[in-house]
C-alpha positions in Angstrom: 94.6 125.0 96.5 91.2 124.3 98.1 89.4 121.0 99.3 86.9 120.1 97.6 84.7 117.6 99.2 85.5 114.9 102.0 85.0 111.4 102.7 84.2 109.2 105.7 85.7 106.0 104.9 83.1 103.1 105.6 84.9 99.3 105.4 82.3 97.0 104.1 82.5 93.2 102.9 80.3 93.8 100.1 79.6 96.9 98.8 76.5 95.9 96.7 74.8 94.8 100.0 75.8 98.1 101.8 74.6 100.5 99.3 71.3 100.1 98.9 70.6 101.9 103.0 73.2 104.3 101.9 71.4 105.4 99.1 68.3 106.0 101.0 70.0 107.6 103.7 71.9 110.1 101.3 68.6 110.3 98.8 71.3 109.9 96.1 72.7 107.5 94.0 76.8 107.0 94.1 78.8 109.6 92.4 80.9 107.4 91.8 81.9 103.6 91.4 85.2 101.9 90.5 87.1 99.3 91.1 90.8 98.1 91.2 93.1 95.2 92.2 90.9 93.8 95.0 89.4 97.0 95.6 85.8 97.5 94.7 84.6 101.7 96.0 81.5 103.8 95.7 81.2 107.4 96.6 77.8 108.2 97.7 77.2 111.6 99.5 80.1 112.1 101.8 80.8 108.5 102.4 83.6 106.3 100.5 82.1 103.0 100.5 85.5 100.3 100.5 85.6 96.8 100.1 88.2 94.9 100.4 89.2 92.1 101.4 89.5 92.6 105.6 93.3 90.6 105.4 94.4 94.1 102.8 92.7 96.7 104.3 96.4 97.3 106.2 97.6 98.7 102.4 95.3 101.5 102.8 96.2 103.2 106.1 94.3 106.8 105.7 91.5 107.7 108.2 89.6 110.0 105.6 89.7 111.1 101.9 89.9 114.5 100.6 89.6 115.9 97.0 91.7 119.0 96.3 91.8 121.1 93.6 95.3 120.6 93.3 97.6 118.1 94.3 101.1 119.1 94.0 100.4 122.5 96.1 98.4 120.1 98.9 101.5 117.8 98.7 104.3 120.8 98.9 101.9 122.3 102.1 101.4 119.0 104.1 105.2 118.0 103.6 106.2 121.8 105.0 103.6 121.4 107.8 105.9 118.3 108.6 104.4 115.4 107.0 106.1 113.0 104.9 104.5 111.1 101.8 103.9 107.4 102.7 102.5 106.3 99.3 103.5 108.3 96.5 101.4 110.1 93.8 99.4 107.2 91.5 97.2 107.8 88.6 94.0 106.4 88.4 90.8 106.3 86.1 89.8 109.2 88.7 92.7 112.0 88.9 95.6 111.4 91.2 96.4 110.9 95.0 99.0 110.1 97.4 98.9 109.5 100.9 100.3 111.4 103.9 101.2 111.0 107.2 100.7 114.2 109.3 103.1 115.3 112.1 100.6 114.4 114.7 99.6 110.5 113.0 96.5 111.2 111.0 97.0 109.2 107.5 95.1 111.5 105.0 94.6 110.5 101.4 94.7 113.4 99.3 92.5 113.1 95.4 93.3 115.4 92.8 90.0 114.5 90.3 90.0 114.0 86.8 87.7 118.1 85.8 84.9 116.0 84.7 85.0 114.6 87.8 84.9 117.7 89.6 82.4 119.7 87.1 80.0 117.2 87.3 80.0 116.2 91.6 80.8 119.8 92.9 80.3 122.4 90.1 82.4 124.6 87.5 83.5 126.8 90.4 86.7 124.6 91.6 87.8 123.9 87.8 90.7 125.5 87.0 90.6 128.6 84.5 91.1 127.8 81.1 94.8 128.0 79.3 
């Protein structure tokens, strides 16, 4: 298992107003944009733009994002460091993730990306081998 890229979560109340700055500050376009329920994200560079309603920003407790190259081995090694799950594994357009509550009170949410996903933001190196 490695991590493969993190995010700084940024809470917006319009993401197509906040991404224009974000773009020039990065020099990049988002990796990524999706949207679900109420939730509308970008990833661009190393931030994960949000927004969301500011009355259900509570549902998603985590203070940063982290793509892994493999979720179940992050989840067994968090839960044996003495975390517990606090939103269990979901599928999305993405990958996967969960979210989990550390020992010491840090909420991480852990992605497992879809491989094109991970081939095309951070390179063939973190696929995994071919069956």
């Amino acid at each position: 298992m490695s991590v493969l890229r993190t995010y700084a979560r940024l809470w917006v109340d319009d993401l197509d107003q906040a991404l224009p700055v974000l773009r020039q500050l990065v020099g990049a376009e988002p990796d990524i944009y999706f949207a679900f329920d109420n939730v509308k994200a970008a990833a661009v560079g190393h931030f994960l733009v949000i927004d969301v309603p500011a009355e259900e920003r509570a549902k998603y407790p985590a203070s940063a994002t982290v793509v892994v190259s493999d979720l179940d081995e992050t989840s067994r090694l968090v839960v044996a460091g003495g975390a517990w799950i606090t939103v269990p594994e979901t599928t999305t357009e993405t990958g996967r993730f969960l979210y989990a509550r550390h020992a010491d009170g840090a909420e991480i949410e852990y992605v497992e990306w879809m491989p094109d996903l991970v081939q095309r933001i951070v390179g063939d190196r973190h696929l995994p081998p071919a069956v």
